[in-house]
N, C-alpha and C positions, 0 to 999 in steps of 0.2 A: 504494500500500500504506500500511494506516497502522503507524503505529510508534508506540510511546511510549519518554521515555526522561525521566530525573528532570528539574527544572531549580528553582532559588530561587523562593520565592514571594515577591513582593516589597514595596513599601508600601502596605498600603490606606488608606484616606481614610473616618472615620468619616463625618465632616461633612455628607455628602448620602445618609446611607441612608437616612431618614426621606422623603426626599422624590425623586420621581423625577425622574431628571433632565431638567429642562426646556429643553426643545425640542420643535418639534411633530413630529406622526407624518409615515412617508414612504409610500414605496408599497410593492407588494410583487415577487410573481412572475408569471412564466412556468408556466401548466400544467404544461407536459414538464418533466421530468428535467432540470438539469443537467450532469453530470457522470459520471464515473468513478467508480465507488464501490470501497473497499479492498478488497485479494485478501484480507489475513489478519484473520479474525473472530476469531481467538485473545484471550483475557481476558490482561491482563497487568497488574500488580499496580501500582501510582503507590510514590511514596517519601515514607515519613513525612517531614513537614515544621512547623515554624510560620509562620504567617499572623499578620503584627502584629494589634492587636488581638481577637484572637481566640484562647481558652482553650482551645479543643475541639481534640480529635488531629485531625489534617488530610493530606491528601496530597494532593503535586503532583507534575506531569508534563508532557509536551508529547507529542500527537500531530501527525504530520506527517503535510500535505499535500501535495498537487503547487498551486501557484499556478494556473495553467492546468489546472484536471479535466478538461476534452475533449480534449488531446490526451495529457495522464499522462507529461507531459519536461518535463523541464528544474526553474525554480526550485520550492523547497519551503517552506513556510511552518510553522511550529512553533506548533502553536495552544496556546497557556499554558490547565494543567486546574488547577481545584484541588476536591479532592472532600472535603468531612467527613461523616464517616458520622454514622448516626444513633444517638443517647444509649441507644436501647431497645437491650437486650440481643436482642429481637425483631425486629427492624425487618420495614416492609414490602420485598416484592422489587420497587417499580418508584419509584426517587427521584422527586427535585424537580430540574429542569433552568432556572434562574435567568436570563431574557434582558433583559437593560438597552436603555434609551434611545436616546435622540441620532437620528439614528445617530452612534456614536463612541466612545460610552462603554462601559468595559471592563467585563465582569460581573464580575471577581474583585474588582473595587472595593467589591463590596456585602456578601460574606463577614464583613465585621463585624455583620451583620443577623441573624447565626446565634444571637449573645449580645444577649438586651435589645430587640433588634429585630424588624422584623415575620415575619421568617425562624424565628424561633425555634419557635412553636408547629409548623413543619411539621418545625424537628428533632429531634425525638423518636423519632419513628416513619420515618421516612426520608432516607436519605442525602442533602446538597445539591450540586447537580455546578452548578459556574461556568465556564464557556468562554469565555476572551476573545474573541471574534470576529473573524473575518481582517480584517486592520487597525485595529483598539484593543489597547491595553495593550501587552503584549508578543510578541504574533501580527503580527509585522513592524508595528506601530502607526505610521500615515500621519498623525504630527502635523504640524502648523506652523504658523505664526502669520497669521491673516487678520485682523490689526489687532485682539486679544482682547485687547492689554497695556495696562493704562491708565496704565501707567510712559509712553508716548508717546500724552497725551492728544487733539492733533488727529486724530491717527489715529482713535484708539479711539471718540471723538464724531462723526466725520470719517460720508463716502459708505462705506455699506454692500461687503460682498467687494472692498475693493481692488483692482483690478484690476493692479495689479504686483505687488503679497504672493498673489495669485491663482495670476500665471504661474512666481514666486519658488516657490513651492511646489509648481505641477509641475516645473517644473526637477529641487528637490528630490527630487521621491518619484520620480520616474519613474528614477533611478539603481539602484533597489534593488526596485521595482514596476513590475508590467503592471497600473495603473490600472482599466483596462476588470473586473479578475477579482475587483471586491471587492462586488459586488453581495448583496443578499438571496438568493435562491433559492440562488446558489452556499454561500455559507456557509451554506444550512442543511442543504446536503448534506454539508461540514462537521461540522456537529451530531452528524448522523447516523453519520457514520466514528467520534467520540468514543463514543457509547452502544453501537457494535459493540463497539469496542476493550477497555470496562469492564464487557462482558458482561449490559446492562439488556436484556430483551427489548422490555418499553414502560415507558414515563417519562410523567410528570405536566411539565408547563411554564407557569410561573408568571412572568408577566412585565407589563411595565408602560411605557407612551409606546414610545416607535418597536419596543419589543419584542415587542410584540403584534401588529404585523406580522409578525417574523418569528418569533415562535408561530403563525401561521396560515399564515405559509409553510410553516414543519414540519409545521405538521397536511396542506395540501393534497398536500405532497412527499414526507412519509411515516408519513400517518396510523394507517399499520397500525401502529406501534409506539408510539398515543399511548395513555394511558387517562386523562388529563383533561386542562383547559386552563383555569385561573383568567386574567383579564386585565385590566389595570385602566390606566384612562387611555388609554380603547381607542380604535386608529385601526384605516382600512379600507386591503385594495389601490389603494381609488379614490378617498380624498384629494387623490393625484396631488399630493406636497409641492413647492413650499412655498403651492399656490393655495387652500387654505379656512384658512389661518391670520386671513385679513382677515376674514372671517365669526363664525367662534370667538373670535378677539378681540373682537370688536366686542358679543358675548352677552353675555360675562363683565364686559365696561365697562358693559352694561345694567344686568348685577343688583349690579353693586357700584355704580351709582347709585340703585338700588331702594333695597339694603340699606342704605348712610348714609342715606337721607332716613328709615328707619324705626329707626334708630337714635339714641339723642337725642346721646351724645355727639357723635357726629359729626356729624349735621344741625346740634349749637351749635357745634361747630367750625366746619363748611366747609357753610355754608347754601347758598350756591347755587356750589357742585362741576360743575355741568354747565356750566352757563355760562361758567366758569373757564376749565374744560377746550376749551372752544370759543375764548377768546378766545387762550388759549396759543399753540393751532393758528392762528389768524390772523394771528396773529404772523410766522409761515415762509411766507405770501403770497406777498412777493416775493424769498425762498429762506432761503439760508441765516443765524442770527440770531446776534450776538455775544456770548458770554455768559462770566462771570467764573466759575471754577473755582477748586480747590484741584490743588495739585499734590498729588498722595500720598504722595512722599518727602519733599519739602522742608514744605508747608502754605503755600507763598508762592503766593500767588494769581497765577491765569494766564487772558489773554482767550483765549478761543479760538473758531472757527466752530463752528457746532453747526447738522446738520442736519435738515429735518425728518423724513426719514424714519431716521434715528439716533435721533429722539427716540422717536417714534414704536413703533420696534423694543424701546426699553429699557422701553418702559412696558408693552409686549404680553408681553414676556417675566416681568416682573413680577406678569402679573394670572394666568400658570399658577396660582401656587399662592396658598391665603390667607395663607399664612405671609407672603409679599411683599405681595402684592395690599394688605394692613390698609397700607401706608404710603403707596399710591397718592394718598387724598386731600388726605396731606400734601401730598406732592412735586407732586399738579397746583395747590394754592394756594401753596405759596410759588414757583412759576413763573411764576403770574400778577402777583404781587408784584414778578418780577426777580430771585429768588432760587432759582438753580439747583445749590446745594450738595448738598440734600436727594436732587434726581435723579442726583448724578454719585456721594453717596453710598451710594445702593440699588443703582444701576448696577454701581460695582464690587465690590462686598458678594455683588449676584447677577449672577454671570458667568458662566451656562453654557458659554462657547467653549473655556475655558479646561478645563473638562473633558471635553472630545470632541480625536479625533482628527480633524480638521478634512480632509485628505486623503479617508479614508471618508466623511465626512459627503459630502462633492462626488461621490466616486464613486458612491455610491447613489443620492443627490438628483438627480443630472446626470440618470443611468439608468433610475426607478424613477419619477420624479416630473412632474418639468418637460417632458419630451418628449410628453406627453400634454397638455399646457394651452394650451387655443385663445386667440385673442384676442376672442373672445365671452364664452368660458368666466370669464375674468377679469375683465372688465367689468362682467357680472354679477355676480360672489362680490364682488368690490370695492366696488358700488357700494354709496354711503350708509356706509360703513365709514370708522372714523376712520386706518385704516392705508393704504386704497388700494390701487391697485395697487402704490405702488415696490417695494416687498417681492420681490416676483413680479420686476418686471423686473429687480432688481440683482441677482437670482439668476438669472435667463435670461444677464445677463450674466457672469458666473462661468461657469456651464457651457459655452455658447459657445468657453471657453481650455479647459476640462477633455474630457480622455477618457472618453468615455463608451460603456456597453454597449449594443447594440441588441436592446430588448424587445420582444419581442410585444405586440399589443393586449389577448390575453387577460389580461397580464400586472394587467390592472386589474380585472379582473373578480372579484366577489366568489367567497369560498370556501366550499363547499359540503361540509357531513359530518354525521357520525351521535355525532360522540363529543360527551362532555358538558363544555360549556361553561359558565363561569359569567366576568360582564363587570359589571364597576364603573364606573358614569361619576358625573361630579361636575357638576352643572349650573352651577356658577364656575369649572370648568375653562376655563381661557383658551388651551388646545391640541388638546382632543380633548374637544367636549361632546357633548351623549347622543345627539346625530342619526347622529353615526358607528357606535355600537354597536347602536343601530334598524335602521340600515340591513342592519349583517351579522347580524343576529337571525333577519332573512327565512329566511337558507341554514343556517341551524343547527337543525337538528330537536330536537336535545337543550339547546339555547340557554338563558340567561335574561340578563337583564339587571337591574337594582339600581343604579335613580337616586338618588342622592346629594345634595337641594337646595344643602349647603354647602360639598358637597367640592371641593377645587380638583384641578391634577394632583399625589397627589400618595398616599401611602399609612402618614403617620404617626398612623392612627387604633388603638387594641387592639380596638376595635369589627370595621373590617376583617380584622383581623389573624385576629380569630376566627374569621369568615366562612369567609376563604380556609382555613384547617383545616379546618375542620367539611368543606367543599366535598371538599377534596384525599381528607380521611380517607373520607368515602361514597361518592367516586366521581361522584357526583350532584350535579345542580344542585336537585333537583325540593323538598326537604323541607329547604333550610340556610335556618334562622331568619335575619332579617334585620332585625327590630324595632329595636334598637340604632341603625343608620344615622337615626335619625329623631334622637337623641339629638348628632348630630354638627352644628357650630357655626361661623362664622367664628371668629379668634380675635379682641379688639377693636382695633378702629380705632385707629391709633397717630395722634398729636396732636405726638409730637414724635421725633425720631431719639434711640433711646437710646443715652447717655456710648460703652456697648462697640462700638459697629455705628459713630462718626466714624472720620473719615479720622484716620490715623495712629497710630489704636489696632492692637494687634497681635492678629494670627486665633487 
C-alpha cells in the first residue's frame, strides 16, 4: 500500500544543476512487471515545506514502499517526494517527473533548477514532482565510500573499486538492505505508486544520463500513463554499463583533438596534444608510476603511486562535459612535463563518486549491466581505446563481492512505443554519444533525435532549455524549432588552472 506522510526537505546542492551528473549510462529492464502495485489510489495532499535554495511554495512527503514488491512483507522504504507546483494560476493537469543520473544520485538535488535553471521554463505551466529513488538521498540512501575521499590520496589515485571498501560497504548496507531490491524496473514501479498517490493520471519525464534509462523503463512499464519523454544524454537498455564507456570515451578524446588543432589558442599552446597524451600512457608500461601530489588539507607535497587505469578513469570522467573537458589539454601537457598537480586538481574539483550513493550504483550496475558483457564483447568495445579494458574488469570485480538481481535477457532489449519522444545527444559527450540514441530511434515511432556537435553530457545551454519546453508544452516532437543548437560552443581551452579551482581554495 502506498502511504504518504510529511517529512523535512533537506539540503540541496546548487553546484551541479547545470550539469548532469556525470557518470555513464546503465542498463535497464525486464519486460514483465515487477512488483506489487499499491491497494490505495487515494490522492493525498504532501505538507507545505521549504526547499533550500528554492523561492517557490513547495511540498514534501514520503510514500512508502515495501523493499521487496513481490512478496509485499516485511521492510519499507520511504521514498522522499518533493512537489512544486506550477507558477500558472492554470496549470497543465499532467506534471514534469524529474529522473537524475548516476545511478545514485538523488533527484531532489536538482529542485534548485526550478529558479534560474533549466527546470524553470517547464514551471510555469506544470507542476515538478522529484522522487528520490530507492537508495539515493533519503529513500534508505546506500552511500559509502569506494575510495571517493581525496583526504586519503593513495587511495583515491590508488586500483579502481577497492576491493575491501567494496566488501566494507556490503557489510555496511546489507544491515538495513536487501541489496538485490534496488534495481531499475523495480523503482520504477516505485515511480508509478508516487503518480497514483498524487493523483496524475499521465506525466511528462524529463530526464538526463542514467535517467533516461529509467525514463524508458517507465515508459516500457507503464506507458499508458506517459504523454511525453524529453531525454538528454541519452543511454540504451543495451549499453550493458560499464562496457561502451571505452568507446564513448575514446570519440570525445577524438574530437577534442580535432577541436584544439582547429583552435589557435590551443594548437599555440599544446601543439602536439596527441602525442603527449600517448607518451603519458607509456609511461604506466610497466604499471604503476610515482608521482608528487599536493595534499589538500595541508599543500605539503606527497609521493604517491598513481595508476594507470586511475588515471585513465579521471580523465574519461572529465571529457563528459566541456565545462571539464576545456582543461584536459592542460593537464595531459603538464603530465608529460612530470607535473601532475593540474590532474589531481580537476580530479578532485570533479568528483562525481562523491555525489552518488555508491551502494545503488553496485546494485544496479552489478544487475543491469555487467552480467551481460562477454569477453568478446569487450575486447572489441576496448580495443584501440585509450581506456581498455581495466575499467570493465575492476568492475567485474566489484560485482563479483556485490549482491546482485537476476535479469532476464530481454532485460536489454530495446524499448518499443508510440508516445512522443524527443532525445538530445552531444557529439563531445564522453558518456553517452549519439550512437546510443540512433540506436533507440529505430523503436520509437514518434522519436526524434537532435545532434549537438559541441555538446558534452550535460544541459547548461537556455538554447536546450527552450527546446525541452517548447517539446513538453506541444506534446510533440514533430514541429520544436531547433536552429539554436547550431549556435552552441565549447567553452575555451583553459591554458592555465584558474587562482579559485587550486587546491586549498574553498568550494
Amino acid at each position: 500500500m502506498a502511504r504518504l506522510s510529511a517529512v523535512w526537505c533537506g539540503t540541496d546542492r546548487r553546484s551541479c544543476v547545470a550539469i548532469a551528473v556525470a557518470v555513464a549510462a546503465a542498463a535497464s529492464l525486464s519486460a514483465a512487471a515487477t512488483g506489487v502495485g499499491p491497494a490505495d489510489r487515494t490522492r493525498i495532499d504532501l505538507k507545505p515545506c521549504t526547499v533550500p535554495g528554492v523561492d517557490a511554495p513547495a511540498r514534501c512527503g514520503t510514500v512508502t514502499v515495501f523493499e521487496n514488491r513481490r512478496t509485499a512483507q516485511g521492510r519499507t522504504i520511504d521514498l522522499r517526494v518533493v512537489l512544486i507546483p506550477a507558477s500558472s494560476k492554470t496549470p497543465a493537469p499532467d506534471p514534469v517527473f524529474w529522473l537524475h543520473g548516476g545511478p545514485g544520485a538523488a533527484a531532489t538535488t536538482t529542485a534548485t533548477a526550478v529558479k534560474g535553471g533549466f527546470l524553470e521554463p517547464l514551471h510555469r505551466d506544470r507542476d515538478l514532482v522529484f522522487v528520490d529513488q530507492r537508495g539515493t538521498g533519503t529513500s534508505n540512501g546506500l552511500t559509502c565510500d569506494l575510495g571517493d575521499d581525496p583526504a586519503d590520496l593513495a587511495r583515491f589515485f590508488g586500483p579502481l573499486f577497492p576491493m575491501d571498501a567494496v566488501r566494507k560497504c556490503r557489510t555496511e548496507l546489507e544491515s538495513r538492505a536487501d541489496l538485490k531490491q534496488y534495481t531499475t524496473p523495480i523503482a520504477m514501479d516505485d515511480l508509478d505508486d508516487v503518480r497514483q498517490a498524487l493523483g496524475y493520471e499521465t506525466i511528462n519525464l524529463v530526464a538526463a544520463s542514467y535517467g533516461t534509462i529509467a525514463a524508458q523503463a517507465y515508459l516500457r512499464q507503464h506507458g499508458d500513463h506517459v504523454r511525453s519523454v524529453f531525454l538528454i544524454g541519452v543511454a540504451t537498455p543495451g549499453v550493458k554499463q560499464p562496457l561502451l564507456f571505452a568507446r564513448a570515451s575514446q570519440h570525445a578524446l577524438d574530437r577534442l583533438f580535432e577541436d584544439c588543432a582547429a583552435d589557435a589558442t590551443c594548437r599555440g599552446a599544446f601543439p602536439h596534444l596527441e602525442a603527449e597524451f600517448n607518451a603519458v600512457l607509456a609511461q604506466f608500461t610497466s604499471g604503476a608510476r610515482r608521482v608528487d601530489l599536493l595534499d589538500p588539507s595541508t599543500r605539503a607535497r606527497r609521493s604517491i603511486l598513481l595508476t594507470r587505469d586511475n588515471y585513465v578513469e579521471r580523465l574519461r570522467l572529465l571529457l563528459y562535459t566541456t565545462t571539464f573537458a576545456r582543461f584536459v589539454p592542460l593537464i595531459v601537457h603538464a603530465a608529460y612535463r612530470g607535473d601532475f598537480i593540474p590532474f589531481e586538481t580537476l580530479s578532485i574539483r570533479y568528483n562525481p563518486g562523491t555525489l552518488l550513493a555508491r551502494g545503488m550504483y553496485l546494485s544496479v550496475t552489478c544487475s543491469e549491466g555487467v552480467p551481460f558483457i562477454t569477453d568478446d564483447e569487450l575486447g572489441g568495445e576496448a580495443r584501440g581505446t585509450y581506456v581498455g579494458e581495466g575499467r570493465v574488469r575492476w568492475h567485474r570485480a566489484a560485482c563479483a563481492e556485490w549482491p546482485h538481481e537476476t535479469v532476464p535477457r530481454d532485460f536489454i532489449d530495446p524499448i518499443t512505443s508510440s508516445k512522443p519522444v524527443l532525445m538530445i545527444s552531444g557529439d563531445v559527450d564522453g558518456s553517452s554519444p549519439p550512437w546510443f540514441a540512433e540506436r533507440a530511434l529505430r523503436y520509437l515511432s514518434h522519436g526524434r533525435q537532435i545532434g549537438v556537435r559541441y555538446l558534452g553530457h550535460q544541459i547548461d545551454s537556455p538554447c536546450l532549455w527552450q527546446i525541452m519546453a517548447d517539446f513538453v508544452a506541444a506534446g510533440s516532437a514533430d514541429r520544436v524549432a531547433v536552429t539554436c543548437t547550431a549556435d552552441i560552443r565549447r567553452p575555451p581551452f583553459a591554458t592555465e588552472i584558474p587562482a579559485q579551482m587550486s587546491l586549498g581554495k574553498e568550494d
